[in-house]
N, C-alpha and C positions, 0 to 999 in steps of 0.2 A: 759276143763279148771278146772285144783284143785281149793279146797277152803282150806283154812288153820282157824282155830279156836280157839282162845286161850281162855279157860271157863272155869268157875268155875260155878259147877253145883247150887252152893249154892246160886248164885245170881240169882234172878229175872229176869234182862236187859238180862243176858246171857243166861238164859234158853229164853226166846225171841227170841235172835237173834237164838240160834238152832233151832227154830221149822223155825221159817222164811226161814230159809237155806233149811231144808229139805220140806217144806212145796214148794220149786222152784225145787226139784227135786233132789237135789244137798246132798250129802251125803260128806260130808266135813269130812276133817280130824281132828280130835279134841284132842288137846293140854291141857290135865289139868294140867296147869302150876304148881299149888302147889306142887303135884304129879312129875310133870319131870319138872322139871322148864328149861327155854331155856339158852340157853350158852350168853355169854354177847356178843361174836360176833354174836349169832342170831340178840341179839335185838338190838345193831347197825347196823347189816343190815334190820331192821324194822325199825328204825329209819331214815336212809338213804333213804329206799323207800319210804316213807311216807310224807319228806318233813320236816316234824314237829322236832320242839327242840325235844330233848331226854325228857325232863320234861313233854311232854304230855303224856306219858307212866306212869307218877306216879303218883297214885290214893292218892289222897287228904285227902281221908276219913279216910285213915287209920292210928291208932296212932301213927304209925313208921315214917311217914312222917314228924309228928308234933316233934317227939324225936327227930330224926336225924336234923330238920333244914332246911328243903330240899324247901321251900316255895320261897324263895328267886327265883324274877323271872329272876335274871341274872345265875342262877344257869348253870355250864358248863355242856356239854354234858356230859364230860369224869364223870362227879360226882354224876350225873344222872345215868347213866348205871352201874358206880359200886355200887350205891345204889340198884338199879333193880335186879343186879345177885348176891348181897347178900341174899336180901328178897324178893322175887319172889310173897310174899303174897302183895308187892307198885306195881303190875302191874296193868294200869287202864282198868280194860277187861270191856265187852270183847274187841278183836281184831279182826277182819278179815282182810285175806289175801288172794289176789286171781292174776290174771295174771292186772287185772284193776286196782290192789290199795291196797294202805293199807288205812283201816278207825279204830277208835276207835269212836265202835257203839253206842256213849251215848247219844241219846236213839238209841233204837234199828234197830229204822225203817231209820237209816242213815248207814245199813250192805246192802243196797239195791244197793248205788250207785256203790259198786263193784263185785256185783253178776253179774255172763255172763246172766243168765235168772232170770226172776222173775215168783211168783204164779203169776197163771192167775184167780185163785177165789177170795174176799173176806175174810182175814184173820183178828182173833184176838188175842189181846194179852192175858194174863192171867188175867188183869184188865178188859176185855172185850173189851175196844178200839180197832177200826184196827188200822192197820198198814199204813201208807201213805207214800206216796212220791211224791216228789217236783219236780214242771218241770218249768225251766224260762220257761217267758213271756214277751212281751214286754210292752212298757208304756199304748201302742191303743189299747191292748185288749180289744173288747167292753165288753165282758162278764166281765170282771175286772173293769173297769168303772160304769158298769151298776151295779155291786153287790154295790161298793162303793157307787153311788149317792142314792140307794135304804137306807143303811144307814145314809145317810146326810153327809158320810168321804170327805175330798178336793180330787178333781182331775186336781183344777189348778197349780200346781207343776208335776206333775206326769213325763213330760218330763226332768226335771233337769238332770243335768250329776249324773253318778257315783252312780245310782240308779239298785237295782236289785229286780225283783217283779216275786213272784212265785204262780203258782196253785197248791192246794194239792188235789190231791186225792188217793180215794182209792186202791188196789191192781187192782181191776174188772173197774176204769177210772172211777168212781164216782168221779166228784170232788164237795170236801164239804167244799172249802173256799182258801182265798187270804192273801196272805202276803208280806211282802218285807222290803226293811230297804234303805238308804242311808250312803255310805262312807263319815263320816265327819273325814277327818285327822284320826289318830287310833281309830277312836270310829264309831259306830254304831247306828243310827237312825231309829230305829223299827218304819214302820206303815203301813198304808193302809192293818190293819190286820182285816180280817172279815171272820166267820164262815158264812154260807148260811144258811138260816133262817131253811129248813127241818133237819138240821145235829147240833142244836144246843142241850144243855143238854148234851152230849154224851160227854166230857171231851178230844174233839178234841182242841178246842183250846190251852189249852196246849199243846200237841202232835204239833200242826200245829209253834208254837212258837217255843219251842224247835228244833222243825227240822231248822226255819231258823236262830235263833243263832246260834246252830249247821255250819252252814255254814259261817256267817260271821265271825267264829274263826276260824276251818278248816283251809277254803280258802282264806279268807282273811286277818286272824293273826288278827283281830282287837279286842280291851282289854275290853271295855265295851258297853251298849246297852242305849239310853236313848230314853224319849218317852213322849210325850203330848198326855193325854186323859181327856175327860170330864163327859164317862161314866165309865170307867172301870178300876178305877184305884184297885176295890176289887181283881179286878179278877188277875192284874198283883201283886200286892203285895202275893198274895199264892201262885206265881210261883218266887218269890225272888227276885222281884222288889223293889225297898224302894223311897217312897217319897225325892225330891228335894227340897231346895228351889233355887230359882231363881238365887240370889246372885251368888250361889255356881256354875253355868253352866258353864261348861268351852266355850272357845272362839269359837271351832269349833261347836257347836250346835248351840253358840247362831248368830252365825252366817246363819244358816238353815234358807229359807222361811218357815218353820214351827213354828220355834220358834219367828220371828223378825213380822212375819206381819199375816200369816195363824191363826193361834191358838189363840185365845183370853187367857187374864191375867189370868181369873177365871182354863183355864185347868191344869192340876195336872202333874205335871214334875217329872219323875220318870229314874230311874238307876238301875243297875244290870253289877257286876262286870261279864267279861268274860275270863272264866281259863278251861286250861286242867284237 
């Protein structure tokens, strides 16, 4: 099975995702889009396979995006693409492309779900972090239970519908902690998120966050993340969370067992927009 690579060696995430590529064995084909940038029917047929509006292809960051306009989230596809194959420096890399999928790897360790093999060692990023990846689980996992009541998190919700709860671990099945979120209407309910007490310090919980936003926009298309904590609100505000107040909850959270009866007043109601 090929791998397809769309990299700019200059970034970080994408020098990443290469090593992780080649780190599974896999010598991918690598596309330095600046360099040869893809044809606009390429990346409509990226586009196409991938599922995603055309606008998850353009990188946010870049001042062209901001000049051109292009934020607008009804933004057409057709406006999208011709935006992409004029400036090929708004593609939001990296990219991987393989016979399983197209993903855009942001972070890196989300190039995993559509590699045909993964490393079997232990790998790290240039930050030092490994690399993890996500496996559902279901509500009963005792291990998932057990990590939760060790930190005092509820597990009398955990059955509710429309819940998805994942173990992360590492490359070598180390797993160093628990996450998950609920579908409220297009928004996202982050919790039952817990690092394991040996893998703490090491700047996984971010990594382990990321990975499941990461999914609840992917795959699920859904626009924001919101969240009741009583300890951690430091920790989520330096990964781009921003305090709430209450007032302002829209109807689908507050409608949550978390928010109406679980979580007491005193915890800290927090948001974090979700965009390509």
């Amino acid at each position: 099975m090929s791998v397809t690579l769309y990299h700019n060696r200059n970034c970080g995430t994408s020098r990443a995702v290469l090593a992780l590529i080649r780190a599974a064995g896999i010598e991918p084909l690598v596309v330095e889009y600046l360099k040869t940038p893809p044809s606009r029917a390429t990346l409509a047929a990226l586009v196409k396979r991938s599922g995603l509006p055309a606008r998850a292809l353009l990188r946010q960051k870049e001042a062209l995006f901001r000049e051109l306009r292009l934020g607008d989230p009804a933004l057409s596809n057709e406006t999208a693409l011709d935006a992409l194959a004029a400036h090929p420096a708004l593609l939001n890399r990296p990219v991987v492309v393989s016979d399983r999928g197209v993903v855009i790897a942001r972070p890196p360790d989300a190039a995993l779900a559509v590699l045909p093999q993964l490393p079997r060692e232990r790998l790290l990023k240039e930050n030092g972090v490994p690399y993890l990846k996500l496996t559902a689980i279901p509500a009963a996992d005792s291990a998932f239970r057990d990590a939760l009541a060790a930190e005092h998190l509820t597990v009398d919700d955990l059955g509710e519908p429309n819940q998805m709860f994942f173990a992360a671990a590492t490359l070598d099945d180390v797993v160093v902690g628990y996450g998950g979120y609920q579908r409220r209407g297009s928004l996202a309910l982050l919790r039952s998120l817990t690092v394991l007490p040996g893998f703490r310090g090491k700047h996984l919980g971010a990594s382990l966050t990321a990975l499941i936003l990461h999914r609840a926009l992917m795959q699920d298309r859904l626009t924001e993340a919101w969240l009741l904590t009583m300890t951690a609100a430091p920790f989520f505000r330096k990964i781009g969370f921003k305090t709430m107040d209450r007032k302002d909850v829209p109807e689908d959270i507050r409608g949550s067992t978390q928010f109406s009866s679980l979580c007491p007043v005193s915890s800290t109601l927090m948001r974090k927009a979700l965009d390509y």
